[in-house]
N, C-alpha and C positions, 0 to 999 in steps of 0.2 A: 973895152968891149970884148976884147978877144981873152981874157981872162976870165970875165962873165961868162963866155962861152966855154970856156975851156972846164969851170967848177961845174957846169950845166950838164957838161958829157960827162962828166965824173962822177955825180951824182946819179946822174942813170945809168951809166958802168954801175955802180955800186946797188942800186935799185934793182938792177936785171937779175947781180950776182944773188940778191937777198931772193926774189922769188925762183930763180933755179934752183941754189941750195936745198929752201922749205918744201920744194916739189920733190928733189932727189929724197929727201929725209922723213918722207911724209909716211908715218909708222902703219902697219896693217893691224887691225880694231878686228879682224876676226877671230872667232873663238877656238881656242884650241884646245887639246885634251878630251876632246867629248867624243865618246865611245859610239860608234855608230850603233842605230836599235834594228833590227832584223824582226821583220812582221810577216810570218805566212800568212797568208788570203788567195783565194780564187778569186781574183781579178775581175776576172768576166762575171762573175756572178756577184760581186758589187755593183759591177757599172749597171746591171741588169737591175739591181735593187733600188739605186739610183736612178736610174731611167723610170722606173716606175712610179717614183715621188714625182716626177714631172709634168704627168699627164692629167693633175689634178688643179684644174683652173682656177688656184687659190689665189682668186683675183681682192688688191685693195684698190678700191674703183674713187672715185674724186670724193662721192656722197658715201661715205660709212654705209645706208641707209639701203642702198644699191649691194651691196657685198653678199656672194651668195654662199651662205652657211651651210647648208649642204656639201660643197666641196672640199670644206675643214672639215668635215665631221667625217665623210669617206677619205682623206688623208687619215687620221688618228684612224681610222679603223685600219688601215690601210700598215701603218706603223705597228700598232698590236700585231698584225697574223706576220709581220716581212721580221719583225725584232724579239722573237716570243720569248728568249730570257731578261731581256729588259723589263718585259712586261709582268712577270712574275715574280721578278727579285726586285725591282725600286718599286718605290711607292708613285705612281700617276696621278695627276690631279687636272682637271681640265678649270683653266682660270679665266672669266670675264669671259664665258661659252666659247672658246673660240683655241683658244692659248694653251700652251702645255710646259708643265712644271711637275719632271721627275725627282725624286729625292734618292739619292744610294747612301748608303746610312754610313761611314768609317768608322772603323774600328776603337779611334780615337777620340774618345766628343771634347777633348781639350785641343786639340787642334782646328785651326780656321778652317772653313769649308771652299769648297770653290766654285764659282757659277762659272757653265761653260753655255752659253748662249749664239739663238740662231733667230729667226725668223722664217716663219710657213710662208707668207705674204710675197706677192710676185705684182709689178705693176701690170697696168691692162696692156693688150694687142692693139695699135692703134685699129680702127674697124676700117676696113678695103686693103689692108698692107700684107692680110695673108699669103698672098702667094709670093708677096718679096722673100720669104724666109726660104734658106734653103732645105728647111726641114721643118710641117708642122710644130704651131709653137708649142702646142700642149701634145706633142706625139712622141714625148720620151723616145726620142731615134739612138741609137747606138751606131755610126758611122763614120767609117775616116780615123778612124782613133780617138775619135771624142762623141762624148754622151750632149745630144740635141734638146736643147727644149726651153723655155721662159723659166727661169731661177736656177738656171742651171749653176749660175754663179753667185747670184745675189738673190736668196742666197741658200738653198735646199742643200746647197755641195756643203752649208759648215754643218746643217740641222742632219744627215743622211752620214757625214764623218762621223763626226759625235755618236750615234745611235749604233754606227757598222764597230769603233772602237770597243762603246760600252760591252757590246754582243761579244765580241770577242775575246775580249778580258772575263768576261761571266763564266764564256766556254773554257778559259784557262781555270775556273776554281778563285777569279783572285779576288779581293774583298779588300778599298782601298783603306788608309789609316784614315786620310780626314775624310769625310763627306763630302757627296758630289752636289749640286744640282742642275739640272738642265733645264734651262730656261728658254722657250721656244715660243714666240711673240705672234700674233697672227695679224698684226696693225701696222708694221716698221714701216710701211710704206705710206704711211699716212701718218704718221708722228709716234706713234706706239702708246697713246695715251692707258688705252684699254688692255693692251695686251704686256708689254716688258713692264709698263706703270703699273699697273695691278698685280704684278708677280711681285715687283720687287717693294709696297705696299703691305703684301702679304707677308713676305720673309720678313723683314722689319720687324713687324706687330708679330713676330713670332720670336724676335729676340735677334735674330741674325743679322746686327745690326757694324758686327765688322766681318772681314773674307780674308783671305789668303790672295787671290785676287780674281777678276773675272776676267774671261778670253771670247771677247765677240768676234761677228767679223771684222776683217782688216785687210790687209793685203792681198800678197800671192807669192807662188814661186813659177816666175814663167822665166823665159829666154826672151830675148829682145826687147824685154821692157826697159831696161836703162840702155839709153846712149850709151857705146862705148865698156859695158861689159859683155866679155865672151860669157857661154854659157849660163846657168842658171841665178836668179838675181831674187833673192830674199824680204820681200819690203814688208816689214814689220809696223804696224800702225802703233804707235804708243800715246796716241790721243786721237781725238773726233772735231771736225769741226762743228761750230752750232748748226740748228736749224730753223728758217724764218720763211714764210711766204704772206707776202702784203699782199691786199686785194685794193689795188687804183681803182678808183670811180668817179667819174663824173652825171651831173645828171643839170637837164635842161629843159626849155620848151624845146618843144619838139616840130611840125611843121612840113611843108612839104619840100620837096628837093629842088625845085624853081626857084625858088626862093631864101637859100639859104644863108645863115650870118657867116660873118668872114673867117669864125672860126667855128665848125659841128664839136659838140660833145666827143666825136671819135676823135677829131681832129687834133683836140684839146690832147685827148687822154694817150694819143697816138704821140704827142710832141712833148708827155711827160714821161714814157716807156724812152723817148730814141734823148732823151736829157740823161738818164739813167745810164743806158750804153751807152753813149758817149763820154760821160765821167765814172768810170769804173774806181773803184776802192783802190789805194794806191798800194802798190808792191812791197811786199815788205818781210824779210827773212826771220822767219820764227826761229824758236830753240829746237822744236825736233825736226826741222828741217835740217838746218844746221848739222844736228846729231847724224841724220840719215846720209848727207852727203861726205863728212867724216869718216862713217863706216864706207862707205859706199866709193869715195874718191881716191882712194890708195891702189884699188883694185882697176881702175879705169888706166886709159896712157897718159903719157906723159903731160900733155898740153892740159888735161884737164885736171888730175893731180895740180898741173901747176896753179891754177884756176883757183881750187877748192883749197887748197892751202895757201892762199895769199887772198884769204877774202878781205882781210883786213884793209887792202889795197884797192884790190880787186872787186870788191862786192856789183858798185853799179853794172859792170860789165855782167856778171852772173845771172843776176836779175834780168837783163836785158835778155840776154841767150834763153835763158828758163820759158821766158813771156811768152816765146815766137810758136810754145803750143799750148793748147788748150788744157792737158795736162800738166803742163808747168807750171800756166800760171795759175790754175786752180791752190798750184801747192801755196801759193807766194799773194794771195790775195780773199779777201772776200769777194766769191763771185755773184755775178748776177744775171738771171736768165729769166727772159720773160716767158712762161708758157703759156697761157691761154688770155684770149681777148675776144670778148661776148660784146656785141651789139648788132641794134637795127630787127628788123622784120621785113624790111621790103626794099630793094634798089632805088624807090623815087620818095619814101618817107626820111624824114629826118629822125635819129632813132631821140629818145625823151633820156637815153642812160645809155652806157657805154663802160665796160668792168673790163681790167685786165689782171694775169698773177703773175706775179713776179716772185721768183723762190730765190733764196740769199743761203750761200752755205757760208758762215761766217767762221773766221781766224780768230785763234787765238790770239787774246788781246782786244777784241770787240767782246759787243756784247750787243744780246738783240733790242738793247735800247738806243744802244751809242749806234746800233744798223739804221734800226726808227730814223733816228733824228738825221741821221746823213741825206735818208730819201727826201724826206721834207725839205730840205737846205737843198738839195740839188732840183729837184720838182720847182721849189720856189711857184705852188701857183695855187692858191687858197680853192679854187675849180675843181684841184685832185681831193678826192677825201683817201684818207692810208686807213688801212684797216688790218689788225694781226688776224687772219683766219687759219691758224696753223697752232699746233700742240707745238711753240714755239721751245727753243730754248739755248742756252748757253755753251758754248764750247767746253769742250770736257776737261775738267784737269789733264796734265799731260803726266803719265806715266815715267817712272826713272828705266831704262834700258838696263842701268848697273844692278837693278836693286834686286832681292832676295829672289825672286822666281830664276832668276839667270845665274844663280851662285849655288847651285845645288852641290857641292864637291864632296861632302862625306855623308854618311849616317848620318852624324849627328848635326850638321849641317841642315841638314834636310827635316829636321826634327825641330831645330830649334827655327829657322829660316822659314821665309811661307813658299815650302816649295812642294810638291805634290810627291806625293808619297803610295 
């Protein structure tokens, strides 16, 4: 026994030394050599620019049908007089009424082009929550050091970059090698069927059927968003998770509330939503998470380095730690959030139907069929009808970090490479 014991310490002696070690050794994945870029601007008279995209209540409301067109069309006007060398030198085209697809023609037409895409489309203000905001949502505020307003982030700040960039390169004289386009979507908040779908439909059937690559939104560069790094943190999106919203529904006799069966249609549909959060899609480490905490864990202390480089060991612990926020485990699972649930007309009627939406942003490695069939297997109850009402779809292939946009190193590099020129 005491020899069993004594191999048992030694083995974890030996175990301890292996992840110290891979934590002391764990190499920095930051880029280096890369020249810093030096951008004059008047500052305040962007944010000023910017502020001003904001106060146009380019709302995607639940019903398409609700969406008030009018305030796309005074944004695009609004774009023309605030960007007026964009609007003279690319080519504008207004797609599916609502959507915007500029072309800047390069120099080179053997070179891939690039889509730099955004989204006009902002969700609604829930109605009574006005005054919770510290600033007007639609009052484009400039305060405190930050520009106030609904899409401030999601996402006007990539469609208002893009635009304040192009302007300013115009103003330089410069005319790129490949071709640009900008792809500005006015639906993303509702699946983007009409608006990035019909842009990129159109390019297609126009031949532009490969890119150099395209840069949506993604991340950020804030401070305090990763645990455990100082200063500014880079999070680079190199895929999408999918997108799915089922509509649960039950439907019954109906009746009055004196009298009711031992389970209502709400009740029903109420105890197939709390089936759902209660068996949540299980945790599970993709590859560009992986990648992200590679780059990301050299930079952090010691304890977590250690972490990150002994997942091999380590992983369940990770996973656990990850789960305990909502943004963790967003990264580490397909989630599931119920948003809305309709029923009834009156406190003592028993309601005849009862609908809830449950929205699924799905991991790579699902799919929104293999999503389908998990609800139905956890539901287990023939009562709920599943129904896809969402411009559904798949998780995006996942981008290489290494590949040609990130190796621009020479001339000729940059020539042969899809790298922007």
């Amino acid at each position: 026994m005491k020899k069993l014991f004594g191999v048992a310490v030694l083995l974890l002696v030996v175990l301890l030394a292996v992840v110290l070690v891979r934590a002391a050794r764990l190499p920095s994945l930051q880029m280096t050599g890369v020249e810093p870029v030096s951008v004059q601007m008047d500052g305040r008279a962007a944010a000023e620019r910017f502020a001003g995209a904001l106060t146009f209540a380019t709302i995607s409301p639940q019903d398409p049908a609700d969406r008030d067109s009018a305030a796309f069309l005074a944004l695009h006007d609004y774009f023309q007089e605030t960007y007026p060398l964009v609007h003279q030198r690319l080519h504008r085209e207004t797609v599916s009424e609502l959507s915007l697809l500029y072309t800047w023609e390069g120099s080179d037409p053997d070179l891939e082009p690039i889509v730099l895409m955004g989204h006009l489309d902002v969700v609604p203000v829930i109605p009574g929550t006005e005054d919770d905001w510290t600033h007007p949502p639609f009052g484009g505020v400039i305060a405190d050091g930050y520009v106030w307003g609904r899409g401030a982030i999601d996402d006007k700040a990539s469609v208002v970059s893009v635009l304040e960039a192009v302007e300013g390169l115009l103003a330089q004289g410069h005319r790129p090698a490949r071709t640009f386009y900008l792809a500005f979507g006015h639906d993303e908040e509702v699946g983007g069927p009409d608006g990035a779908g019909e842009i990129a439909e159109l390019l297609e059937a126009r031949g532009v059927a490969d890119v150099a690559f395209v840069l949506d939104e993604g991340g950020a560069i804030a401070d305090g968003l990763v645990p455990g790094i100082e200063g500014p943190a880079a999070i680079v999106g190199i895929g999408e998770k999918g997108f799915l919203s089922l509509e649960l529904s039950v439907a019954g006799a109906g009746g009055h509330s004196s009298m009711p069966p031992p389970s209502t249609n709400v009740g029903v549909l109420a105890r197939a939503v709390a089936r759902l959060e209660q068996d949540p899609f299980p945790l599970r480490l993709t590859d560009p998470v992986a990648q992200q905490f590679a780059y990301l864990g050299p930079e952090m202390g010691f304890g977590a380095r250690a972490l990150i480089s002994n997942l091999w060991l380590l992983k369940p612990v990770f996973l656990r730690l990850m789960s305990r926020s909502p943004q963790g485990a967003a990264m580490l699972r397909t989630t599931t959030a119920a948003t809305m649930f309709d029923a009834g007309v009156k406190d003592n009627v028993l309601p005849i139907s009862a609908t809830a939406m449950v929205n699924f942003r799905i991991l790579p490695g699902e799919t929104v069929e293999s999503v389908t069939g998990r609800v139905r297997e956890v539901i287990d109850d023939d009562r709920v009808q599943i129904r896809d009402v969402s411009s559904s779809r798949d998780p995006s292939p996942v981008s290489d970090p290494t590949g040609p946009p990130t190796r621009c190193s020479s001339a000729r590099s940059a020539r042969r490479l899809a790298c922007p020129t």
